[in-house]
C-alpha positions in Angstrom: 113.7 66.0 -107.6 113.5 69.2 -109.0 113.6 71.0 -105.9 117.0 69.4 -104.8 119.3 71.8 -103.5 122.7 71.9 -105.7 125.0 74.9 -104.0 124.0 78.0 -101.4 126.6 80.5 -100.7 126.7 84.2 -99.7 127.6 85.8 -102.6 127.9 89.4 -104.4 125.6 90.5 -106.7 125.2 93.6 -108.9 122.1 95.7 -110.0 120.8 94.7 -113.3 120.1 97.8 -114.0 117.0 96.9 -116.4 116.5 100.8 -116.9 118.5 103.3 -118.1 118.2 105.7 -114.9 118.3 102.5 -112.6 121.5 103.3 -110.1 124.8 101.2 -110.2 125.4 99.0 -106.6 126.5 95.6 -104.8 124.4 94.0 -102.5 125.6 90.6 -100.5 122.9 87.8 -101.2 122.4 84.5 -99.5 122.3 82.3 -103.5 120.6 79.3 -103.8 121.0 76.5 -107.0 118.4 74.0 -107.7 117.7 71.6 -110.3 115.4 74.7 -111.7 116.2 77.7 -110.6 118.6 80.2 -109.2 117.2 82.0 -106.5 118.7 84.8 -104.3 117.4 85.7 -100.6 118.5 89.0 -98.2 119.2 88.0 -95.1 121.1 84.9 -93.5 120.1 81.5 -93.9 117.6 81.3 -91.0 115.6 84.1 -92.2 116.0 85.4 -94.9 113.3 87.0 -97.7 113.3 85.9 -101.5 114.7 88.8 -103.8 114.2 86.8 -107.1 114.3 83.9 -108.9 115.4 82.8 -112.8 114.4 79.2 -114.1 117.2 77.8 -115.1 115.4 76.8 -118.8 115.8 80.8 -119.4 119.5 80.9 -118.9 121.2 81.8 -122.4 124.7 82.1 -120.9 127.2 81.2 -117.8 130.7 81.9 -117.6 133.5 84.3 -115.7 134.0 87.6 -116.8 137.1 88.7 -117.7 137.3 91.8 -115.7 140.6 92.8 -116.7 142.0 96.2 -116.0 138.3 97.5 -114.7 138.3 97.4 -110.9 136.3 95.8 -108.5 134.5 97.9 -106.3 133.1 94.8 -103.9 135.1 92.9 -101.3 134.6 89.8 -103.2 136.9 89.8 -106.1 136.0 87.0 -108.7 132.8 87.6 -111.0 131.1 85.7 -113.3 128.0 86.2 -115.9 124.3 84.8 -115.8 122.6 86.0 -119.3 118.8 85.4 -118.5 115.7 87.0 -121.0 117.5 90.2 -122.1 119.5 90.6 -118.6 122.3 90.0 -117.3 123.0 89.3 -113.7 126.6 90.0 -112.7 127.8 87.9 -109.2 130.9 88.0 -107.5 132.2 85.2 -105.8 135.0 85.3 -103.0 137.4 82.7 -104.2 138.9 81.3 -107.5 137.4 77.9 -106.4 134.4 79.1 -105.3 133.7 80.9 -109.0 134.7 77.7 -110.8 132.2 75.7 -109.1 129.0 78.3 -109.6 130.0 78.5 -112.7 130.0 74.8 -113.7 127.2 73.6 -111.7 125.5 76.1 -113.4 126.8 74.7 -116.9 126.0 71.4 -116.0 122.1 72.4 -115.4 122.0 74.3 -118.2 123.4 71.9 -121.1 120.2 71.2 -122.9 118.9 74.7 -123.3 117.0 75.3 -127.1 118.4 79.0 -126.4 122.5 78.7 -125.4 124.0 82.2 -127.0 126.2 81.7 -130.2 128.3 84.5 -128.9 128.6 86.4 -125.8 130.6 89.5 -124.0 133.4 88.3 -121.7 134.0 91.6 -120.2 131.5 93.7 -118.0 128.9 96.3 -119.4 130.0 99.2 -118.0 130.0 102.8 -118.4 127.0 102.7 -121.3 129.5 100.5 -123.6 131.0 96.7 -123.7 134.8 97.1 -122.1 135.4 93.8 -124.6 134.1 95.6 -127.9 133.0 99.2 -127.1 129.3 98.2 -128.7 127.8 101.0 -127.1 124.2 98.8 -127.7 123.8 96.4 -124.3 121.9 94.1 -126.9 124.8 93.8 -129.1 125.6 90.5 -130.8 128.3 89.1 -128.6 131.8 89.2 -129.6 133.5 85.9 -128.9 131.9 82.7 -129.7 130.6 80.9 -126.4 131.2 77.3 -126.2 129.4 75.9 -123.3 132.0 73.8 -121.5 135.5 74.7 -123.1 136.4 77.1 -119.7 135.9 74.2 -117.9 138.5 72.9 -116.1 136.9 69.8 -114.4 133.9 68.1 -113.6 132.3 68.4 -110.1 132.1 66.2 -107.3 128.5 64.5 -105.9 126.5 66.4 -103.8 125.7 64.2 -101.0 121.9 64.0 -101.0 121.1 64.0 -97.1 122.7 67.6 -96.9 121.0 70.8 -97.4 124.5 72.8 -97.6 127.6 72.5 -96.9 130.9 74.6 -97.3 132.4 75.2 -100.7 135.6 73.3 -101.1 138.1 73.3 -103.9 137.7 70.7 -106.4 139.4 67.2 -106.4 142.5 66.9 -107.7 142.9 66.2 -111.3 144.7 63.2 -112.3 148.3 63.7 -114.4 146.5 62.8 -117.0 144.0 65.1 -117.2 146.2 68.0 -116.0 147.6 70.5 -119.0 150.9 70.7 -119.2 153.1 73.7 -120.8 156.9 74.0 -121.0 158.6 77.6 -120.0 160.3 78.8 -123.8 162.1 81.8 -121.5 162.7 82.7 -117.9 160.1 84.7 -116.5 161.3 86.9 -113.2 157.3 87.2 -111.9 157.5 91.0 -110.7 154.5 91.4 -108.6 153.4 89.3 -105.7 150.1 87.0 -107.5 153.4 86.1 -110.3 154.8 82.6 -110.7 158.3 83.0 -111.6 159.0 81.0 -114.5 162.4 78.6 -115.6 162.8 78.0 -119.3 162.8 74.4 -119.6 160.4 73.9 -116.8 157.2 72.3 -116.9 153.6 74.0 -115.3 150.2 73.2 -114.5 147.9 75.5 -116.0 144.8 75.9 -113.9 142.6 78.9 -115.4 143.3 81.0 -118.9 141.6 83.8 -117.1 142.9 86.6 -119.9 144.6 85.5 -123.5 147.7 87.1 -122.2 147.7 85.6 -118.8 147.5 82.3 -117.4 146.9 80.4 -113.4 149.2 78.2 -113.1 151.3 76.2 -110.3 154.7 74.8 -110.3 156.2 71.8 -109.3 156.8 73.1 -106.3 153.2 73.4 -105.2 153.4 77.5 -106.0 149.8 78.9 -108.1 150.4 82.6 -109.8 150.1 84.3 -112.8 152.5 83.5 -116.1 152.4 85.0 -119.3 150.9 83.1 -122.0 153.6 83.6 -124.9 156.6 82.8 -122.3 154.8 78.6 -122.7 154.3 75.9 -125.1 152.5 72.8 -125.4 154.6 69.5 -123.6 154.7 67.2 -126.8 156.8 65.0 -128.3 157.9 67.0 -131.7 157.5 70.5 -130.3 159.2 73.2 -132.7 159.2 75.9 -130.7 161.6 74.6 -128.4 164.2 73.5 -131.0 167.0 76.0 -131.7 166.6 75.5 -135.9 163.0 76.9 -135.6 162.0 80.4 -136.0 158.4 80.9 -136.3 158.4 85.2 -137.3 161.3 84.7 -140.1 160.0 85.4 -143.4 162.4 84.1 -146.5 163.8 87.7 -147.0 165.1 87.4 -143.2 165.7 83.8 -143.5 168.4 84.9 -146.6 169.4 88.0 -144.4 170.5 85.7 -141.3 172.0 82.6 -143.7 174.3 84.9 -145.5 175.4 86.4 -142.2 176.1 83.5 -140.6 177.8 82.6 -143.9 178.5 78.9 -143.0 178.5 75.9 -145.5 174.8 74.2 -144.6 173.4 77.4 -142.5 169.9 76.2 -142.5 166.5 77.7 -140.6 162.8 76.0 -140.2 160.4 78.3 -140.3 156.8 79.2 -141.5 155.5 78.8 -144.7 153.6 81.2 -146.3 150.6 78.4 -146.2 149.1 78.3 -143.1 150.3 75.6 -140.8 153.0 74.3 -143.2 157.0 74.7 -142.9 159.8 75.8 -145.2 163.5 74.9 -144.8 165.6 77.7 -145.9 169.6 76.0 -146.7 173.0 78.0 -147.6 175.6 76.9 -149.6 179.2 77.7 -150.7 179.4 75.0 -153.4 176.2 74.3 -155.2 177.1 73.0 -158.9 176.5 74.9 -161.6 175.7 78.0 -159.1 178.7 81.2 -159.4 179.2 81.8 -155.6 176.8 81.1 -152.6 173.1 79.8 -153.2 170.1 79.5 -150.7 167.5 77.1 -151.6 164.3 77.1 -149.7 162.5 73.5 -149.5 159.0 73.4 -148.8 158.1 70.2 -145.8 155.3 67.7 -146.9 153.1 66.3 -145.0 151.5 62.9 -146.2 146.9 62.5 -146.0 146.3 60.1 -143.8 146.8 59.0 -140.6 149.6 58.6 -139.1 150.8 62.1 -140.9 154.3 61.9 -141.8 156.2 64.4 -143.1 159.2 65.0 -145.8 161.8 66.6 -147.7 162.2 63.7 -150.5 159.7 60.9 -150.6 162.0 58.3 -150.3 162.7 59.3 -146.7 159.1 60.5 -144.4 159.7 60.6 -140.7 156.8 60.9 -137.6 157.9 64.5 -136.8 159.5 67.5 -138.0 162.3 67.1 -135.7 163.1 63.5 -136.8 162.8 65.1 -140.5 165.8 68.0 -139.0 167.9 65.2 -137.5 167.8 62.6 -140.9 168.8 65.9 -142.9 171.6 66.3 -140.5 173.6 63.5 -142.0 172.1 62.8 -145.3 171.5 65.4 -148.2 169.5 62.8 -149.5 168.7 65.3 -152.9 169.4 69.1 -150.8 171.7 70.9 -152.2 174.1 70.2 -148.9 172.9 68.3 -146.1 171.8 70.4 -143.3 174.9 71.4 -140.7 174.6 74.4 -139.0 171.6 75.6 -137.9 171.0 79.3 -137.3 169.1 80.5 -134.0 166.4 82.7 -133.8 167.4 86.3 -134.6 165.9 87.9 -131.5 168.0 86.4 -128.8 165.4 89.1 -126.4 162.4 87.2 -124.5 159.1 88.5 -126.3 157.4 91.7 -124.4 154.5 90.9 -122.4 150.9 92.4 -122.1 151.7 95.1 -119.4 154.3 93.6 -116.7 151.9 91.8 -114.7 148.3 90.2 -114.4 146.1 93.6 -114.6 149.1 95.8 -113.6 148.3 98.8 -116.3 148.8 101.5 -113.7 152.7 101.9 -113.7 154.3 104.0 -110.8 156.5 106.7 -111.7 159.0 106.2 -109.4 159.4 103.0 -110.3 160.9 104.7 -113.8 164.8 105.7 -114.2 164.2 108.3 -117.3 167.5 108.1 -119.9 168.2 109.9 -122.8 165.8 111.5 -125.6 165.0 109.5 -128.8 162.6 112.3 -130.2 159.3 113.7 -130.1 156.5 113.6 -131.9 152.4 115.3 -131.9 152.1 114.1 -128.4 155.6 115.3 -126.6 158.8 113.7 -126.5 160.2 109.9 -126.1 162.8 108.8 -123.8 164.6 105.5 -123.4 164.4 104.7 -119.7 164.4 101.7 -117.2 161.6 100.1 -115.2 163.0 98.7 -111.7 166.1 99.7 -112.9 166.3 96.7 -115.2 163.8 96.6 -118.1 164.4 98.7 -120.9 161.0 100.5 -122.4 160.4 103.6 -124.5 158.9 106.8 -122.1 156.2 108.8 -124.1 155.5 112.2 -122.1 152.1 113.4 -122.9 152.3 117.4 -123.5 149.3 118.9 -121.4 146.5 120.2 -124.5 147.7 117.2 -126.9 145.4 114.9 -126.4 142.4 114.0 -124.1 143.7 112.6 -121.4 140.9 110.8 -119.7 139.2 109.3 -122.8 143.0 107.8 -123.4 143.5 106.3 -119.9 140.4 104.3 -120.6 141.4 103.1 -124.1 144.7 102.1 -122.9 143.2 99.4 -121.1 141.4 98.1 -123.6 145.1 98.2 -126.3 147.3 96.8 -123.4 145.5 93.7 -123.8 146.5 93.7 -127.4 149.9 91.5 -128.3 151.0 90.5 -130.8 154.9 89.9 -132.5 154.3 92.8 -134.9 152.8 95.4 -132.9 154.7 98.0 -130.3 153.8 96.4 -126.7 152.1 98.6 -124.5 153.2 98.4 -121.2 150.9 100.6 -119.1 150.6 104.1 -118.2 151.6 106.5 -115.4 148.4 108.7 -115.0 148.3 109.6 -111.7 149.7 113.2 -112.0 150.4 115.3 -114.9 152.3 114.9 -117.3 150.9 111.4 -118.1 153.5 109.0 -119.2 153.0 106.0 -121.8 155.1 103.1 -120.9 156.0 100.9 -124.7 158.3 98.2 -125.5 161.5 99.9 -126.5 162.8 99.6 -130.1 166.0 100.0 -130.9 166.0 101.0 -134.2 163.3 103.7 -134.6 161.0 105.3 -136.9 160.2 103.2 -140.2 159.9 106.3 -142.1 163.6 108.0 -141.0 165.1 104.4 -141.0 164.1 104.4 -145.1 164.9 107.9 -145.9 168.5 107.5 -143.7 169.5 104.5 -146.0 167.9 105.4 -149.6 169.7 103.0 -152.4 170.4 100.1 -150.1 167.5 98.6 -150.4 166.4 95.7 -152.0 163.1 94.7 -153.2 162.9 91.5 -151.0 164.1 93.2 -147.8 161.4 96.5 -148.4 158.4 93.3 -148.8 159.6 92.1 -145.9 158.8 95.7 -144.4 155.2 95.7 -145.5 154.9 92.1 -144.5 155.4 92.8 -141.1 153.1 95.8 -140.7 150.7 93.6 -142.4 151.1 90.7 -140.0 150.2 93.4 -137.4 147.4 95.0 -139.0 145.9 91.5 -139.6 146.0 91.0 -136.0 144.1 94.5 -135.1 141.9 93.6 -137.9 140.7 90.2 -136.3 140.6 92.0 -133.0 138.3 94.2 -134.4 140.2 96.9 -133.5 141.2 100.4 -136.3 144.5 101.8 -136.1 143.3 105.1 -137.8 146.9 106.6 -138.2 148.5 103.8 -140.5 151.8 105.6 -141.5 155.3 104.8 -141.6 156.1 107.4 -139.3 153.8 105.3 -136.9 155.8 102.1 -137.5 159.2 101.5 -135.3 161.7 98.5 -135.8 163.8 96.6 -133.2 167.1 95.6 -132.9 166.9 92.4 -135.5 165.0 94.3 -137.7 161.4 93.9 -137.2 159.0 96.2 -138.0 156.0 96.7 -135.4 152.9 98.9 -136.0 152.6 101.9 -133.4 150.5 104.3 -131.8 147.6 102.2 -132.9 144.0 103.6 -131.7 145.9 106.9 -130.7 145.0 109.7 -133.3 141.3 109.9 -132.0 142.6 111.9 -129.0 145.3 113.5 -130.6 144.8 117.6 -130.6 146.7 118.3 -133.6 146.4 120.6 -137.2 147.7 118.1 -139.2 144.8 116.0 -138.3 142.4 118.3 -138.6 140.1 119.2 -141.4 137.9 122.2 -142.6 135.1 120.5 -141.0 137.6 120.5 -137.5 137.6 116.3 -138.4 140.7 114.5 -137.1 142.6 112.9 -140.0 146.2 112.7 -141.7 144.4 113.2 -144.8 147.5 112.0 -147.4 146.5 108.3 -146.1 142.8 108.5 -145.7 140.1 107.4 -148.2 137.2 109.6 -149.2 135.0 107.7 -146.9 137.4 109.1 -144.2 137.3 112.6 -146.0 133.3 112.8 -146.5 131.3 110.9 -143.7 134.5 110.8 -141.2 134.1 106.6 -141.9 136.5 104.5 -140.1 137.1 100.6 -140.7 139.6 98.4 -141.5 139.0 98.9 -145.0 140.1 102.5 -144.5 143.2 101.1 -142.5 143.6 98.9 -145.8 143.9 102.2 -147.6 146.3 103.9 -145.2 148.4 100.4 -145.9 148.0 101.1 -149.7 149.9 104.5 -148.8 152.0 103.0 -146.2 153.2 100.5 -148.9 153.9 103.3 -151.3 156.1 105.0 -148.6 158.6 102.2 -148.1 158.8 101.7 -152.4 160.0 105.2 -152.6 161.9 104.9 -149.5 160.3 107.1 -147.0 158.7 110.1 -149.9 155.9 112.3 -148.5 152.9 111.7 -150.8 151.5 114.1 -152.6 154.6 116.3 -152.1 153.4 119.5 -153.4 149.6 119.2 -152.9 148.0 120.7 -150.6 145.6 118.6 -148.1 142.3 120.3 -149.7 143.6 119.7 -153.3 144.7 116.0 -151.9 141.2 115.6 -151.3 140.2 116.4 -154.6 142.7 114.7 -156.7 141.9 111.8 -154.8 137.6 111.8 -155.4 138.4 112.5 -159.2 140.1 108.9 -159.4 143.3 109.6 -159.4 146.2 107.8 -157.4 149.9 108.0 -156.5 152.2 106.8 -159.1 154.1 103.4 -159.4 157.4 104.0 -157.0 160.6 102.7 -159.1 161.8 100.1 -156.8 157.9 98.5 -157.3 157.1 95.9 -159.8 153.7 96.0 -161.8 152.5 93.3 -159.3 153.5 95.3 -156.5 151.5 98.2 -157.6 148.5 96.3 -158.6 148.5 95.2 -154.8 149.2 99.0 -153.7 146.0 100.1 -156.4 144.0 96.8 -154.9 143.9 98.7 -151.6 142.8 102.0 -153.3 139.8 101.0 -154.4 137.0 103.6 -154.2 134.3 101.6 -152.2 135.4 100.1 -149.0 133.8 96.5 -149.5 136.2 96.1 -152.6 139.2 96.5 -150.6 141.1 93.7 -149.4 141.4 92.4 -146.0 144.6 92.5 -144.0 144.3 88.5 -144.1 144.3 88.7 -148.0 146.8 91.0 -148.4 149.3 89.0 -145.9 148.9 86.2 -148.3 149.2 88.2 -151.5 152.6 89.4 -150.0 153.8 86.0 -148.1 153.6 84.6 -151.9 155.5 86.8 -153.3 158.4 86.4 -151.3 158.0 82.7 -151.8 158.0 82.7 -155.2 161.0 80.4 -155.6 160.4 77.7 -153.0 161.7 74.0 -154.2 158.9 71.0 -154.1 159.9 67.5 -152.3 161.8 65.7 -154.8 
């Protein structure tokens, strides 16, 4: 029947706004599903008057929004998406439960629609821009591919036929079978009230990936909250990330770095090959033949084509998982240079940071800060080291009043909290409340890229200043998929941590920085020694011109931590520059090191690398000297 009633509820719903001058409010609406159409009424049940109505065979799109750091000015607190014609209708629902099933009865009608959207906006339109994307076009391609049923958690039960409505009620329970499972890598303390504490070793139910950062999940216990998404792993038999040996951010400069420090006869550490989704083993030895003094030897794993995959060091010996590999290896050499002892742990004994302290927590309380001792200051103010609830450790930015604008920041720090990533500086949240504003960032231990270089000039070698760029690379590739331009790319905007890793900073910043070193004649905001002429010309910003700061960036940690273009001025920068010319080769550079700086110099943007090309071009030349099976 095509008239047969599928869900009513009271809902939420907010204005469509189809014009531009059309006012912003919530209304409560009595909603009604069909087999055809969605229709929504004012007024109860027993009376009520017919507001509109969408056919269901004009319904591009249905899912939650991720509504993120952007309040909810409506009692009911959950809101999902209906893309209809060139509308979208937002409604809020009052429950979790009550969300998921709108949303997938909605799905379910909807399957066999000629005109489902390739890509849509998880986030609201708000504020004449996309919070997801900041397209500033409401017509904008979508930015995240939209596949119909992957948010779905679980199909619905019948509707029994005789009943007009009846009252929402959470979905059946899933069997184990069904369920995802994910195992705690680190103890989690959950800090705010909607948290699920986690125990490393423990196993949870995951019941919504509401945000990449944040997941719904519920304990053994019975107990639902929030847990952060990098703190889990997948429950499967063969699991690296749970074994001691494996350490998935080591790089084979680092790898060498922790073996000879460890400086143990069969020292060994798994981690990631420079090909995607392969794995290196990276083995120290006191007595290889042949070898004067200590060798490392760096084995690549194999994986056989085929099903079942198999994998293996020497062909003679292929085992169902990686771990199985680890554990043979541990009592026969079988061809390694020593058979695999001791492993090393992962170098950064610290749990990872996570994407602000809690679910949608951005707005940090001040007094909730203990302010320590100054590490510096910089365009914006100073940096202190400081506490949060007395226990965490983070970096304090005071924003000097004049140095930036304030309010455009506070809604762009929204949007960068939600980016994470092992290579960038996590921002915590802010304090904006009063003034001084305070940025809250993950604390690094070992400061500035550019004073750690110049403070330790001649005790660097070529491997270990790779490794530098590598990481910043890692980070920027991450921005760059995220769609997101750093704009400042510097080492001076780079910071490392206590084991050594280099994270990119102060990304997104220098657009509300009130500064003469970014200004130009034309009062343009740029640090002109690491911009391209697109930058200098047209004011142009993309990745690509990121890829040219990284050309500079690069340059800075060869000659370990020079200014460039020491004795030119910024206008004559900008001239030596649109003439052709470039910096020279640093010493501590090799030719192909160079060609790679020059590759990201390139006049025209489009014949600049990507961040993704240029992690590879850098990965393999670390590797260069990685064994085959034998």
């Amino acid at each position: 029947m095509s008239g047969e009633l599928l869900l009513e509820e009271t809902l939420i719903k907010r204005s469509q706004q189809k014009k531009r001058t059309s006012p912003l409010n919530y209304k409560e609406r009595l909603f009604v599903l069909t087999k055809t159409s969605l229709t929504y009424y004012d007024g109860k049940p027993e009376k009520r008057f017919k507001k509109a109505s969408i056919e269901l065979s004009r319904i591009k799109c249905v899912e939650i929004v991720r509504n993120g750091n952007v309040p909810v000015p409506c009692e009911n607190k959950y809101p999902f998406q209906v893309v209809h014609d060139n509308n979208i209708l937002y409604v809020f629902a009052p429950t979790q439960n009550s969300r998921s099933l709108w949303v997938q009865s909605l799905k379910d009608e909807i399957r066999t629609n000629a005109n489902v959207l390739l890509k849509y906006h998880p986030q609201f339109w708000q504020d004449g821009s996309w919070v997801c994307c900041r397209q500033a076009e409401k017509q904008a391609l979508g930015c995240e591919q939209y596949k119909l049923f992957d948010n779905s958690r679980k199909p619905l039960p019948e509707l029994p036929e005789n009943k007009r409505s009846r009252p929402l009620t959470p979905p059946p329970p899933e069997p184990d079978s069904g369920e995802e499972v994910m195992v705690a890598l680190f103890d989690f303390p959950g800090v705010e009230a909607h948290d699920l504490s986690l125990k490393k070793g423990g196993e949870y139910v995951i019941l919504e990936k509401c945000d990449p950062n944040w997941y719904r999940a519920r304990n053994k216990y019975g107990e639902e909250g929030y847990i952060p998404s990098n703190y889990i792993t997948e429950r499967k038999s063969g699991s690296l990330k749970e074994c001691v040996w494996y350490s998935k951010n080591v790089n084979r400069n680092k790898a060498e770095e922790l073996l000879r420090k460890e400086d143990k006869e069969g020292a060994f550490i798994v981690r990631d090959s420079s090909t995607s989704g392969m794995y290196t083993v990276s083995l120290y030895s006191k007595s290889s033949s042949g070898e004067a003094g200590p060798v490392i030897k760096h084995y690549h794993i194999k994986e056989t084509e085929g099903s079942p995959t198999l994998y293996y060091l020497a062909e003679k010996h292929m085992f169902p998982c990686i771990p199985e590999l680890i554990e043979y290896h541990k009592h026969n050499g079988a061809g390694l240079v020593t058979r695999l002892r001791y492993p090393v742990g992962k170098q950064d004994k610290s749990t990872p940071p996570t994407a602000g302290f809690s679910y949608e927590k951005w707005e940090i309380n001040p007094s909730e800060m203990t302010f320590m001792k100054e590490l510096g200051s910089g365009q914006y103010g100073t940096v202190r080291l400081g506490l949060w609830r007395a226990r965490h450790k983070v970096a304090i930015k005071t924003i000097r009043e004049g140095a930036m604008h304030e309010e455009d920041f506070i809604e762009e720090a929204k949007v960068m909290m939600k980016l994470s990533h092992p290579k960038l500086v996590q921002l915590y949240g802010v304090c904006s409340q009063n003034r001084p504003i305070f940025i809250i960032t993950e604390f690094m231990e070992n400061g500035c890229l550019l004073n750690f270089l110049r403070q330790r000039r001649g005790s660097f070698s070529f491997e270990s200043l790779l490794s530098m760029c590598l990481d910043v690379c890692e980070g920027m590739e991450y921005l760059e998929a995220n769609s997101f331009i750093h704009r400042d790319l510097a080492a001076r905007n780079c910071l490392l941590n206590e084991a050594l890793v280099v994270k990119v900073s102060d990304f997104g910043m220098a657009r509300y920085v009130l500064d003469d070193q970014y200004t130009s004649s034309s009062s343009t905001k740029f640090p002109v020694k690491w911009s391209p002429p697109e930058v200098f010309y047209y004011t142009r910003y993309s990745s690509k011109s990121d890829v040219w700061s990284f050309g500079v960036l690069m340059w800075e940690v060869f000659t370990e931590g020079r200014v460039p273009f020491e004795q030119s001025k910024n206008h004559e920068v900008v001239k030596f520059v649109s003439e052709g010319h470039r910096l020279f080769r640093p010493k501590l550079a090799t030719a192909g090191m160079y060609d790679v700086m020059q590759f990201c110099w390139h006049e025209k943007p489009e014949d600049r690398p990507s961040f993704s090309s240029l992690c590879l071009m850098l990965a393999d030349m670390l590797e260069e000297d990685v064994l085959p099976p034998f």
